[in-house]
C-alpha positions in Angstrom: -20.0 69.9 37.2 -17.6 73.0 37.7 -16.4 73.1 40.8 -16.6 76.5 43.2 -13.8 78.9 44.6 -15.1 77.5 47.9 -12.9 74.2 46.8 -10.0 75.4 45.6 -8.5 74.2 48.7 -5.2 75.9 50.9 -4.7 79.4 50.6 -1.2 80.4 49.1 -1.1 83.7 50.4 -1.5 85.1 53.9 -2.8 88.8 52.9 -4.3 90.1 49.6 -5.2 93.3 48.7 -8.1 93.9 46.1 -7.5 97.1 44.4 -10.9 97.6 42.2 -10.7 100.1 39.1 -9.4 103.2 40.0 -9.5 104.5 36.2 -7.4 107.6 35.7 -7.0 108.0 39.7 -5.0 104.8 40.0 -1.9 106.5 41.9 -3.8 106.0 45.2 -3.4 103.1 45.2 0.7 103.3 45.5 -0.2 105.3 48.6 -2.5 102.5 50.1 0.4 100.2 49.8 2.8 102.6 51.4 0.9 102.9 54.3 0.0 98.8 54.9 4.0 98.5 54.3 4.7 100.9 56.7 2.7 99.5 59.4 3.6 95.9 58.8 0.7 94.8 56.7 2.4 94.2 53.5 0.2 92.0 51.3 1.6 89.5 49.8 -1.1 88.9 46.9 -2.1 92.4 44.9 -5.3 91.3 42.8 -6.3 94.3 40.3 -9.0 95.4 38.2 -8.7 98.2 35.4 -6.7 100.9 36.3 -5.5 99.6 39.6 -3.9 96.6 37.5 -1.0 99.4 36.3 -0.1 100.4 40.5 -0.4 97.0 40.9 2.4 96.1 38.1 4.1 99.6 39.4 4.4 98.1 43.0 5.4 94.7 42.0 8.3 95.9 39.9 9.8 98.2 41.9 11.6 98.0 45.1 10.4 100.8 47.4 8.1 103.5 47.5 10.1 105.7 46.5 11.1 104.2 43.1 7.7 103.7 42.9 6.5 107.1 42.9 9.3 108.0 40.8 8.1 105.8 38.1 4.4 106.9 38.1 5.8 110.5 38.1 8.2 110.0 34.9 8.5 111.4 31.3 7.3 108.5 30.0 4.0 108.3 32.4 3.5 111.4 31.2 4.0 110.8 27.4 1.7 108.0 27.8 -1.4 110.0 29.0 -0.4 112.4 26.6 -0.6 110.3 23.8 -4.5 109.0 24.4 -6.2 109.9 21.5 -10.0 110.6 20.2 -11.5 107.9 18.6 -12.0 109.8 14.5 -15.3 107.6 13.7 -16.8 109.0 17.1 -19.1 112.6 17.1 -20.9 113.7 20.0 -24.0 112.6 18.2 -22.6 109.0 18.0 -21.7 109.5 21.7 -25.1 110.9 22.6 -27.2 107.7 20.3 -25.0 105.4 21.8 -25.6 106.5 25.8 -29.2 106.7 25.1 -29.6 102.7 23.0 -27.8 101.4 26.0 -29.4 103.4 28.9 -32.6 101.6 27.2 -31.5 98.2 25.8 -33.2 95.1 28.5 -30.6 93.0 29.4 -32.1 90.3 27.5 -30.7 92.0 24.6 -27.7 90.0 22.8 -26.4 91.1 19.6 -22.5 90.9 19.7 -21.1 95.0 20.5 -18.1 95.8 18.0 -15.6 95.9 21.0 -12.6 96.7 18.2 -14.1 99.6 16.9 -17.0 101.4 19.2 -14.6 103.3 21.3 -13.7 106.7 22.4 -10.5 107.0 23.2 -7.1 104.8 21.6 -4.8 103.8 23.9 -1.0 102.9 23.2 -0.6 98.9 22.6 2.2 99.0 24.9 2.0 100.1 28.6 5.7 102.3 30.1 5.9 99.6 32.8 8.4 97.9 34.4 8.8 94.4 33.9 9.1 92.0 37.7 11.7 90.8 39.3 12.2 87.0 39.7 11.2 88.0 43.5 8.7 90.8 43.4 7.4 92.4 46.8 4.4 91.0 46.4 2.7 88.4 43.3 0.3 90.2 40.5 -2.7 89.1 39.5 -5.3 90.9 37.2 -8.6 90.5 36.0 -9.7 90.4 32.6 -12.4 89.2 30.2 -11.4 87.0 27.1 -13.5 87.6 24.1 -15.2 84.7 23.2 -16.6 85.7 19.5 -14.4 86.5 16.5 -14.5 89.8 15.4 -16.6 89.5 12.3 -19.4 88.1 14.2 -20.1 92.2 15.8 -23.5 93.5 15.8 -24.8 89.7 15.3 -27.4 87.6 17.9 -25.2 85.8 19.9 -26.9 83.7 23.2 -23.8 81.8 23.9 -21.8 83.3 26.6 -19.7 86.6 25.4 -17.0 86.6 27.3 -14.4 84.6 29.5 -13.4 85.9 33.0 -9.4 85.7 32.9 -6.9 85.8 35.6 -3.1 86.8 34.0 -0.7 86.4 36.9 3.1 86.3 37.5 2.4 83.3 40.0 2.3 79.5 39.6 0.0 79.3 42.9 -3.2 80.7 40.9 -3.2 77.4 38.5 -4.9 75.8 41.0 -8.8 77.9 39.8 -8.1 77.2 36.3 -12.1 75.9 35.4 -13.1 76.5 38.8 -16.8 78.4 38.5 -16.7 82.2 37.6 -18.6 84.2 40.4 -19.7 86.5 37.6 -21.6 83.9 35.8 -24.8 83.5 34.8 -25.5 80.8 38.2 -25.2 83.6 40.2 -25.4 86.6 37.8 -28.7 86.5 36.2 -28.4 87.8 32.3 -24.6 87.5 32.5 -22.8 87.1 29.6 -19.2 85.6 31.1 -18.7 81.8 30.5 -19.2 79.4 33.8 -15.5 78.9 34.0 -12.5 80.9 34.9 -9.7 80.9 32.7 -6.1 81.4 34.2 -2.9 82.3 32.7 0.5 82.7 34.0 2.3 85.3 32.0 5.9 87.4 32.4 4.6 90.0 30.6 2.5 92.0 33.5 2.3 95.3 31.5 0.5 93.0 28.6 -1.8 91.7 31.2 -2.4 95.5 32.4 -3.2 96.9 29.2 -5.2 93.9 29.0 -7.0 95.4 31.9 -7.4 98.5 31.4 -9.7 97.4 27.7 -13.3 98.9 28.5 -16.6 98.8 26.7 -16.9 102.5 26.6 -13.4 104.6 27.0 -11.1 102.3 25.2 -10.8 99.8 22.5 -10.0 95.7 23.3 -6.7 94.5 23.8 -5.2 92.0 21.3 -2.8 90.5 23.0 -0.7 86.9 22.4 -3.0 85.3 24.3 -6.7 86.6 22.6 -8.5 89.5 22.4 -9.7 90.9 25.7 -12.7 93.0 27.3 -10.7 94.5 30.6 -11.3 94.2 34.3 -14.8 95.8 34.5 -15.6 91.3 33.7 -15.2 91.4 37.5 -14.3 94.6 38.8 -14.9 93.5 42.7 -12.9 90.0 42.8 -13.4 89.3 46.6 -14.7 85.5 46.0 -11.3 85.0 44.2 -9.2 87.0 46.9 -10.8 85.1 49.4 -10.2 81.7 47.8 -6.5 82.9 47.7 -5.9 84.5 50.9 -7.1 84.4 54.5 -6.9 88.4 55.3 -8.7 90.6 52.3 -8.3 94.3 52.4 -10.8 95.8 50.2 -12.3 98.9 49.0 -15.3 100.5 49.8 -16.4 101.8 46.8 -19.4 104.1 45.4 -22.3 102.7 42.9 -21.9 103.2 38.9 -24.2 106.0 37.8 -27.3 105.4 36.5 -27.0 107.3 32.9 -23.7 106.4 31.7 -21.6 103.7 33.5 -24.3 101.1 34.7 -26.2 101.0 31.7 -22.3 99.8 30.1 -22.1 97.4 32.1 -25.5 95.9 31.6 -25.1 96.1 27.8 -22.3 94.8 27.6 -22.4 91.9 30.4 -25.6 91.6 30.8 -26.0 91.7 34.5 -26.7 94.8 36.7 -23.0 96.3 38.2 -24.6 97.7 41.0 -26.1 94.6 42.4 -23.2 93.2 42.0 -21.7 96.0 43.8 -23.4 95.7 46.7 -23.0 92.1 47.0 -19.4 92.4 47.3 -20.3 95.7 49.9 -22.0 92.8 52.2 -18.5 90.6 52.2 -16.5 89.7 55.4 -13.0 91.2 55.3 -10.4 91.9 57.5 -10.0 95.6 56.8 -12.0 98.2 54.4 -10.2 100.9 52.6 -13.2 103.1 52.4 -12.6 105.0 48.8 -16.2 105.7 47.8 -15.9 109.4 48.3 -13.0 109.3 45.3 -14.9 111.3 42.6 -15.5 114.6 44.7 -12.1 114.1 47.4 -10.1 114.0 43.9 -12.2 116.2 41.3 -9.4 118.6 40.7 -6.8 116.6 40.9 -7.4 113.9 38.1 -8.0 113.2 34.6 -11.0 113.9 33.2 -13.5 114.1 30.1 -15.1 117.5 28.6 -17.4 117.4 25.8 -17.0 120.0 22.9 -20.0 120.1 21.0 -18.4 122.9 18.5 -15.4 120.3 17.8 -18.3 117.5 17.4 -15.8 115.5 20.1 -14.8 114.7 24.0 -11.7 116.0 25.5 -9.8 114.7 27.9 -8.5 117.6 30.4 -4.9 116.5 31.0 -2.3 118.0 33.1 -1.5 121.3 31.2 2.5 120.7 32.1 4.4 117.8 33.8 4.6 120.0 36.9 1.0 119.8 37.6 1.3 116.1 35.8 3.5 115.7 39.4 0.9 117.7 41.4 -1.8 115.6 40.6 0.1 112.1 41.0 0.9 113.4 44.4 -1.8 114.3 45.8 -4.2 110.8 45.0 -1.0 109.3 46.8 -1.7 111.2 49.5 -5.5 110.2 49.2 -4.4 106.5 49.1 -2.2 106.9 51.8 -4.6 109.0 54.5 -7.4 106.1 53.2 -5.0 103.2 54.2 -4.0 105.2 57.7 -8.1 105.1 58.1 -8.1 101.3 57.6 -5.2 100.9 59.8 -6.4 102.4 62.2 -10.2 100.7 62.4 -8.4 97.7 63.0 -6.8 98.8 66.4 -10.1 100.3 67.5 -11.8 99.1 70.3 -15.1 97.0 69.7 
């Protein structure tokens, strides 16, 4: 019988932050490092989902803060966000049928999704990131979901489990819950699609694993990578049962619900099991500190990148930085969200009882 996380025996890290999706705003979370660096809180374990899986590769790579913000602020950064494109075989009617089948599909439903080619937006095989040191400030690990069916098999009945929750780390430590029991499973997940068993790989190449990541059922296509074809970190987007089988101390995030028309019903389509549940699961976790970024999507409305619908160009638009001035604008100001949001978190913990 698979063994649980509970039993993966010592922890090899004293401190781990959980840094949960993010999506375009994932600069905060350079600023949430920042300030736990400033104030002696360093983490020595960053554990990422989606978008938060490039700050985490960002912050591993580079030496200070300063470099950091550098790198999130380049020409290439820039040039990468620039060069997300719309999906041709998409329309706003394709868009509209497809929101609609999954808002109503039962989670029962399993005919394989054609994770290659139902997308909306392409996204550069290659990620502008820099590669780790043989030291890095602190170890990288990310979340992904191996695809379990071969291509062909899309848009066939499929009961077997979909999907293979992955961790792709720089770190030897995280062999140790290789086949240990996915918390997103079906035992404790009921309609989920992910395999019992984790799968764990230790990789060099943390930009691969990041675009591996950042794959979604809805924005962006899979990832082939060397080491199979992947789903991205929305598999398990709230990690805390791996952090905590990792780390004594977890600082995690606070985060707000998926929405009911568009996000949630993704998730359930796709994984089977209801994100929101799952969500607030995770909201009921002990942790040492809570980095409370559930008001992200209105503190940060301006100052992010986001999706228009053009109904007279039959596509979506993503609303870019017009220029790499405001390109700097907005990096700098979600740093400065991260940053007040770790302060906040800081803070609670010298509070009075």
């Amino acid at each position: 019988m698979t063994s649980s996380l509970e039993q993966a025996g010592p922890k090899p890290y004293q401190r781990c932050l959980v840094m949960c999706g993010g999506g375009f705003r994932f600069g905060y979370y350079l600023g949430i490092y920042a300030a736990m660096e400033q104030h002696g809180r360093k983490p020595d374990l960053l554990l990422a989902t989606c978008g938060a899986a490039i700050a985490a590769t960002v912050i591993a790579g580079l030496d200070n803060d300063s470099q950091r913000r550098d790198w999130l602020d380049s020409e290439a950064m820039f040039a990468f966000w620039q060069s997300l494109r719309w999906n041709p075989r998409q329309s706003m009617v394709s868009v509209s049928k497809s929101l609609l089948k999954r808002w109503a599909t039962p989670p029962q439903y399993k005919r394989l999704p054609d994770l290659h080619q139902d997308f909306l937006f392409s996204v550069p095989g290659e990620l502008p990131l820099p590669s780790l040191p043989a030291h890095p400030a602190s170890d990288v690990a990310v979340i992904a979901g191996k695809i379990l069916y071969p291509r062909q098999s899309a848009g066939k009945w499929h009961s077997a489990p979909w999907f293979e929750e992955t961790i792709l780390t720089n770190s030897p430590h995280l062999l140790r819950l290789h086949g240990l029991r996915s918390p997103v499973s079906a035992p404790f997940l009921r309609h989920s699609r992910v395999a019992p068993h984790l799968n764990v790989i230790r990789t060099d190449d943390m930009a691969d694993a990041a675009r591996a990541s950042v794959s979604d059922m809805f924005y962006f296509p899979c990832h082939q990578s060397p080491h199979g074809d992947f789903l991205g970190g929305v598999t398990d987007l709230f990690p805390v049962e791996i952090a905590k089988a990792l780390a004594p101390e977890i600082w995690m995030e606070r985060k707000a619900e998926y929405d009911c028309f568009k996000s949630l019903p993704a998730v359930r389509r796709v994984l089977g099991f209801d994100g929101n549940q799952r969500l607030r699961k995770v909201m009921q976790s002990d942790a040492a500190a809570w980095i409370d970024t559930s008001d992200m999507e209105t503190a940060l409305v301006e100052h992010q990148i986001r999706m228009r619908a053009d109904w007279k160009q039959n596509r979506i638009h993503l609303s870019l930085p017009a220029d790499y001035a405001s390109f700097r604008t907005m990096n700098r100001l979600q740093w400065e969200y991260g940053y007040q949001r770790g302060l906040q978190a800081i803070a609670a913990l010298k509070a009075p009882v």
